[in-house]
MARVEXKOL-725917 format. One record per residue (C-alpha): x, y, z. Coordinates in steps of 0.02 Angstrom, whole numbers. Example, Ala and Ser with C-alpha at 12.3 -4.5 7.8 and 13.67 -1.06 7.14 Angstrom:
// MARVEXKOL-725917
SITE:615:-225:390
SITE:684:-53:357
***
This chain:
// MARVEXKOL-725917
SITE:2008:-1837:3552
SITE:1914:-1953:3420
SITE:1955:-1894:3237
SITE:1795:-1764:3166
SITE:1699:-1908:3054
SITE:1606:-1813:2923
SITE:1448:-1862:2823
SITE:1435:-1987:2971
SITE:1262:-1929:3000
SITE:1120:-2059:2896
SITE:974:-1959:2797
SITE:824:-1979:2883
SITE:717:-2084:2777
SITE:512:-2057:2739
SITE:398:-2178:2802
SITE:325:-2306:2665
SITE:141:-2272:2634
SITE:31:-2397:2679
SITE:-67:-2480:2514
SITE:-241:-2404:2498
SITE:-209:-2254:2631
SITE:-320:-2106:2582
SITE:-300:-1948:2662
SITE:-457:-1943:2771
SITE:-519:-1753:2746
SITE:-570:-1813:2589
SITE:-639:-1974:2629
SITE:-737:-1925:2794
SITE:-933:-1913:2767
SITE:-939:-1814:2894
SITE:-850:-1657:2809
SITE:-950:-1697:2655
SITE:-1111:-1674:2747
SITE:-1042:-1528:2827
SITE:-1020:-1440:2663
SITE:-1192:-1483:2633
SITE:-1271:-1416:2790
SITE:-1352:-1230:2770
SITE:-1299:-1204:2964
SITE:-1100:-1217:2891
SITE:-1130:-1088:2777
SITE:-1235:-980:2887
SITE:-1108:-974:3033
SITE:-964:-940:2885
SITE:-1065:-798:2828
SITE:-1095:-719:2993
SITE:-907:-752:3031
SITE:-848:-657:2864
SITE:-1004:-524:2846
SITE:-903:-347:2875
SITE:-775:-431:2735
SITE:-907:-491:2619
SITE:-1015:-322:2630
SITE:-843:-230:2612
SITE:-802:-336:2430
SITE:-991:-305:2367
SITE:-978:-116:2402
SITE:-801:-108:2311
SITE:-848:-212:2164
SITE:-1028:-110:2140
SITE:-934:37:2152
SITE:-795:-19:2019
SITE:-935:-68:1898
SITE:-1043:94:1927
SITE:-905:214:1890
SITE:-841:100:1726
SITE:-1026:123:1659
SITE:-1043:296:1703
SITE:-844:324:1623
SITE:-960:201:1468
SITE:-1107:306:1455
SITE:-987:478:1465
SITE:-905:440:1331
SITE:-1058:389:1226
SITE:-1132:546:1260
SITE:-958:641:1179
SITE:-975:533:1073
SITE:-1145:573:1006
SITE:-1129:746:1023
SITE:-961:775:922
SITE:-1030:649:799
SITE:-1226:609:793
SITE:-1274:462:765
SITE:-1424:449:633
SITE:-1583:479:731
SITE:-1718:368:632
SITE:-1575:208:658
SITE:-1643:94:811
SITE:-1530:115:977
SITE:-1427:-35:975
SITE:-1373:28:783
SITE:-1315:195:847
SITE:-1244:112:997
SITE:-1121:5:901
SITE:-1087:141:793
SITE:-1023:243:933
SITE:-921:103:997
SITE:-826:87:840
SITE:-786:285:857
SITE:-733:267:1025
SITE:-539:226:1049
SITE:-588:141:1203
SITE:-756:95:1259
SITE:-737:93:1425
SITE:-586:183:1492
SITE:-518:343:1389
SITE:-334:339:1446
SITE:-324:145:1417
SITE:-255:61:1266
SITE:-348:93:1098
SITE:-444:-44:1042
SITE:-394:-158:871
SITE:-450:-139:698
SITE:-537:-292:724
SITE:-655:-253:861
SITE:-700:-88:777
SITE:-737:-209:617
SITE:-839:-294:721
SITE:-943:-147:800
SITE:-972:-81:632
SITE:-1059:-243:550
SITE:-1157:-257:721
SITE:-1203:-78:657
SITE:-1253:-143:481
SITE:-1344:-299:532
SITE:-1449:-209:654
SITE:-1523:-109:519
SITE:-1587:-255:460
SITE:-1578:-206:276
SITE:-1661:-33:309
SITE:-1542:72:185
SITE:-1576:240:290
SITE:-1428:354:289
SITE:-1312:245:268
SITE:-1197:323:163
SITE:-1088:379:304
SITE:-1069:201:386
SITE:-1009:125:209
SITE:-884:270:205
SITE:-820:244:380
SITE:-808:43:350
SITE:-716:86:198
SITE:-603:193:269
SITE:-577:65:398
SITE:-549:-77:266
SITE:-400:26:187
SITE:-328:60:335
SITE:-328:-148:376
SITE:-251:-169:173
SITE:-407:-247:133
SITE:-432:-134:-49
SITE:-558:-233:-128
SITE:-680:-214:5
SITE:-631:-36:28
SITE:-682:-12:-148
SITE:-849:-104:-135
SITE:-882:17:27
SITE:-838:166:-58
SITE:-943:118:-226
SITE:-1092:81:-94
SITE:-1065:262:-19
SITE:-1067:349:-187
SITE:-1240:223:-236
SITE:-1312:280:-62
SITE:-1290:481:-57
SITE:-1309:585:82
SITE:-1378:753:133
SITE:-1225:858:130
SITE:-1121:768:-2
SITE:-975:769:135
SITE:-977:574:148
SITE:-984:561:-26
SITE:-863:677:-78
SITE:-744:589:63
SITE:-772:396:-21
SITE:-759:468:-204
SITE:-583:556:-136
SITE:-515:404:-56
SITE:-582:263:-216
SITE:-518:401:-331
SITE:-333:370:-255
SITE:-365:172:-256
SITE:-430:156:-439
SITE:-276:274:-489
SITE:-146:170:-399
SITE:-216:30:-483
SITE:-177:91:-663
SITE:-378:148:-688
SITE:-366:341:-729
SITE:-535:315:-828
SITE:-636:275:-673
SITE:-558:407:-528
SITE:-558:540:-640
SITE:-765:489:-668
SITE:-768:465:-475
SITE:-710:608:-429
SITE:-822:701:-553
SITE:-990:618:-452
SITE:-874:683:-307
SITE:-892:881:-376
SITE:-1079:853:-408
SITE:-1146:779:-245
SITE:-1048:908:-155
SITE:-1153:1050:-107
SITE:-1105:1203:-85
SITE:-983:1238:46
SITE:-842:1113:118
SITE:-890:972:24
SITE:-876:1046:-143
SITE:-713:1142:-114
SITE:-622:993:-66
SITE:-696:882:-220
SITE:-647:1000:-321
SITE:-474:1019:-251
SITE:-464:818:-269
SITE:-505:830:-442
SITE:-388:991:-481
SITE:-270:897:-407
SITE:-293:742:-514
SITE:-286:840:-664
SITE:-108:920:-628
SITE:-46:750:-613
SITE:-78:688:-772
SITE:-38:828:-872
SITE:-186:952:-890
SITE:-107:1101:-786
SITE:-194:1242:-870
SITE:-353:1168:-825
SITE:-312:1118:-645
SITE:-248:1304:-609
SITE:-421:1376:-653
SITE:-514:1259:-544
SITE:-380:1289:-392
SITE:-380:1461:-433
SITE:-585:1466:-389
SITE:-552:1342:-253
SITE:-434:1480:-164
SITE:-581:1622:-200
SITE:-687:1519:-99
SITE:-550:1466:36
SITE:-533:1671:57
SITE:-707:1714:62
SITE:-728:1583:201
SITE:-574:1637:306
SITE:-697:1763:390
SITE:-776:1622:504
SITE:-621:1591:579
SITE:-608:1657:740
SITE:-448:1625:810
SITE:-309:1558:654
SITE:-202:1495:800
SITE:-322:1352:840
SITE:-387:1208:725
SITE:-539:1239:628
SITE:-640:1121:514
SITE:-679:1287:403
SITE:-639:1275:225
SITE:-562:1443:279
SITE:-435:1365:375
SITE:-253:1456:377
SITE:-161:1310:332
SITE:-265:1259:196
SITE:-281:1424:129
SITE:-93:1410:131
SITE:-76:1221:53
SITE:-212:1283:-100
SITE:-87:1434:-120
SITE:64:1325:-117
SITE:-21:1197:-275
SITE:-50:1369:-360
SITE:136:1400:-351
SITE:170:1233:-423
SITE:69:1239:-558
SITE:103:1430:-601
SITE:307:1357:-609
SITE:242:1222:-711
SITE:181:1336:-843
SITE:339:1414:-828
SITE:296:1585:-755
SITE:399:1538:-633
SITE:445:1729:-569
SITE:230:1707:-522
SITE:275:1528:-458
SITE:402:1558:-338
SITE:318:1714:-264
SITE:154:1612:-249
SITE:262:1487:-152
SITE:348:1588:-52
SITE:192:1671:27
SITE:122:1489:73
SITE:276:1442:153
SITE:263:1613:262
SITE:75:1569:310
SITE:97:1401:347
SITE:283:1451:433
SITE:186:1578:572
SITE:96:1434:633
SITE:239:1289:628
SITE:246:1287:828
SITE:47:1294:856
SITE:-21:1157:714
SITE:43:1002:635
SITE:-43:1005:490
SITE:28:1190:468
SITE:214:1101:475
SITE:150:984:356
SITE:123:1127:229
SITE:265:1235:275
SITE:380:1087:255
SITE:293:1062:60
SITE:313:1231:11
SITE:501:1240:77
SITE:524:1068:-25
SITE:434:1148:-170
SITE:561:1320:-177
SITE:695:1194:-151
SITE:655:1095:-323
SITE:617:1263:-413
SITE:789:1343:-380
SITE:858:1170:-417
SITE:770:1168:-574
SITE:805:1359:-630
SITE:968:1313:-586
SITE:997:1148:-709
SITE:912:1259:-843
SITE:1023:1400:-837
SITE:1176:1310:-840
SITE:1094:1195:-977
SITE:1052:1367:-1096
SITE:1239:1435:-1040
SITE:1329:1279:-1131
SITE:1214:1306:-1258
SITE:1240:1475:-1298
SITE:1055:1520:-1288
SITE:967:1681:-1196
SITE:850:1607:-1066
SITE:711:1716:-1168
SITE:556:1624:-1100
SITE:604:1707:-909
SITE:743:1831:-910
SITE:792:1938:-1071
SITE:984:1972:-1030
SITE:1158:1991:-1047
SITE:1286:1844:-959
SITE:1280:1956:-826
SITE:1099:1920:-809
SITE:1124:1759:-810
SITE:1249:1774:-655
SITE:1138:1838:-571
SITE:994:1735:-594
SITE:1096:1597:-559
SITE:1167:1680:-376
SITE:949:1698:-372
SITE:924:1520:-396
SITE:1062:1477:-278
SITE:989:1576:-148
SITE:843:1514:-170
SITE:881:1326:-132
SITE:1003:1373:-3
SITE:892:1472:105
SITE:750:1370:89
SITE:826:1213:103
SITE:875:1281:298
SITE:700:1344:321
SITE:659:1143:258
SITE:780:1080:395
SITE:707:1193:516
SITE:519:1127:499
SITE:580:937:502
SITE:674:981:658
SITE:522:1067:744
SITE:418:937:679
SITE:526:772:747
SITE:540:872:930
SITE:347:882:932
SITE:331:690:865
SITE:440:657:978
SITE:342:743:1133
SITE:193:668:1083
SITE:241:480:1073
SITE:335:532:1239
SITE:182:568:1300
SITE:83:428:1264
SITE:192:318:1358
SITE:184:397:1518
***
């Protein structure tokens, strides 16, 4: 038997090309003329018809529900924000396509700051110069404009609001809220605090004039004028209470100045400032209520855990604070006489008070950051699936 010979076997070997050798499919007049005759394209069309009437049905039908899903959501959208009725169409059109998340399908991605940037100057140049209610536009593209870091346009937005006006005052109390905090991180006290004065004045009576003047109370208690900031919180929560009668059910979010939870977060700055002014017994009670309001509603409303989580925070710091002070006036040898009139045995047990205080609270803290990360948590969950 002959010995196995391996890689015996020769490649096979491709056949030279000939020089100039064109493929003749594309050379042939006869195809090209083919391509040209109407009686090709007929007999292809009455070859393919079911398939081609079958894609034109599917694609009409694609397109007619995306601009019925288009004009559905303009219609939400006009309702749950109207559009100003003496702007022309394609104003109020673009308008509502920078409110919209997505223009065209609601469960698809939100669209970028950019496009909504562009929708809203589409907006503006369609006016055409025509300053008519415009107040609310230059608030909305200067909200936008902060949100994108862009502060110097955000201011000139907001300036334009305040120049503009509006009906209600609610757009101009908004843009004389939000320049108030720019012009204040920026070292100019001077100009928010006369901001958010035009803020108080334009808003009428009702929602926009309880939260300017909250703004401004607010503003005041940070730079040092507490006595003055309590009274105007003080009427701020009058008007919260008197309001709390339109809401129907406390459970569910409300726009009301009313509102539980902000009932409970203008009670909460009252306890602040009352501990500030060292009636601190008055403080921490104040406190303590606003942390129960906003705590009854923890598992229903976020902004409620927002508050709750404040106020906890805010009992925290005050028993920390009573704390350092007693043991400060203990080394010292000094009655705490601006609180509690006592013996040392007082002052034990003011101290086991304070402790108490920052201890408990300081669970009822951890508590609302827990609830609050589990329902973060669920929601980004959510919006991944």
């Amino acid at each position: 038997m002959p010995p196995l010979r391996l890689f015996s076997l020769r490649l096979p070997r491709f056949p030279t090309p000939l020089p100039g050798r064109r493929f003749i499919t594309t050379t042939t007049p006869s195809i090209s003329m083919r391509l040209r005759s109407r009686t090709f394209w007929h007999s292809v069309l009455l070859q393919y018809r079911t398939a081609l009437k079958l894609a034109v049905l599917i694609n009409a039908g694609i397109l007619t529900l995306q601009l019925g899903v288009h004009l559905t959501l303009q219609h939400i959208s006009e309702l749950s924000r109207p559009t100003p009725g003496s702007w022309p169409i394609l104003a109020r059109y673009n308008l509502r396509l920078a409110r919209l998340p997505n223009t065209w399908n609601p469960f698809g991605a939100e669209k970028s700051d950019e496009d909504t940037q562009r929708y809203l100057d589409r907006c503006l140049g369609h006016l055409q110069g025509e300053e008519r209610d415009v107040a609310g536009l230059r608030a909305e593209r200067g909200e936008l404009a902060e949100k994108m870091m862009r502060f110097d346009d955000a201011v000139v937005e907001y300036s334009s609001t305040l120049e503009a006006g509006d009906g209600d005052g609610e757009s101009v109390v908004f843009a004389a809220g939000r320049l108030a905090k720019i012009l204040e991180w920026r070292g100019e006290d001077a100009g928010a605090l006369e901001v958010l004065q035009k803020g108080v004045e334009a808003g009428k009576e009702g929602k926009g004039k309880v939260n300017a003047m909250f703004e401004l109370a607010v503003f005041l208690a940070r730079h040092g004028e507490i006595a003055k900031a309590l009274e105007m919180v003080t009427e701020v929560l009058v008007l919260r209470r008197a309001a709390s009668k339109e809401v129907v059910d406390p459970k569910r979010f409300t726009r009301s100045i009313g509102d539980p939870c902000k009932i409970a977060a203008t009670e909460a700055v009252v306890g602040e400032l009352l501990f500030a002014l060292r009636k601190r017994e008055e403080g921490v009670r104040w406190s303590e209520d606003a942390f129960e309001k906003a705590f009854k509603l923890v598992d229903l409303r976020t902004a409620c855990k927002e508050c709750a989580g404040v106020a906890a925070g805010n009992l925290v710091k005050m028993g920390e604070l009573m704390k350092a002070d007693l043991e400060k006036e203990g080394k010292e040898g000094k009655g705490w006489s601006w609180f509690w009139r006592g013996s040392g045995e007082k002052r034990e047990e003011m101290m086991k008070e304070a402790e108490k205080l920052v201890e408990e609270y300081g669970w009822k803290k951890f508590e609302v950051d827990s609830v609050k990360a589990v329902r973060d948590a669920e929601i980004a969950k959510a919006s991944f699936v």
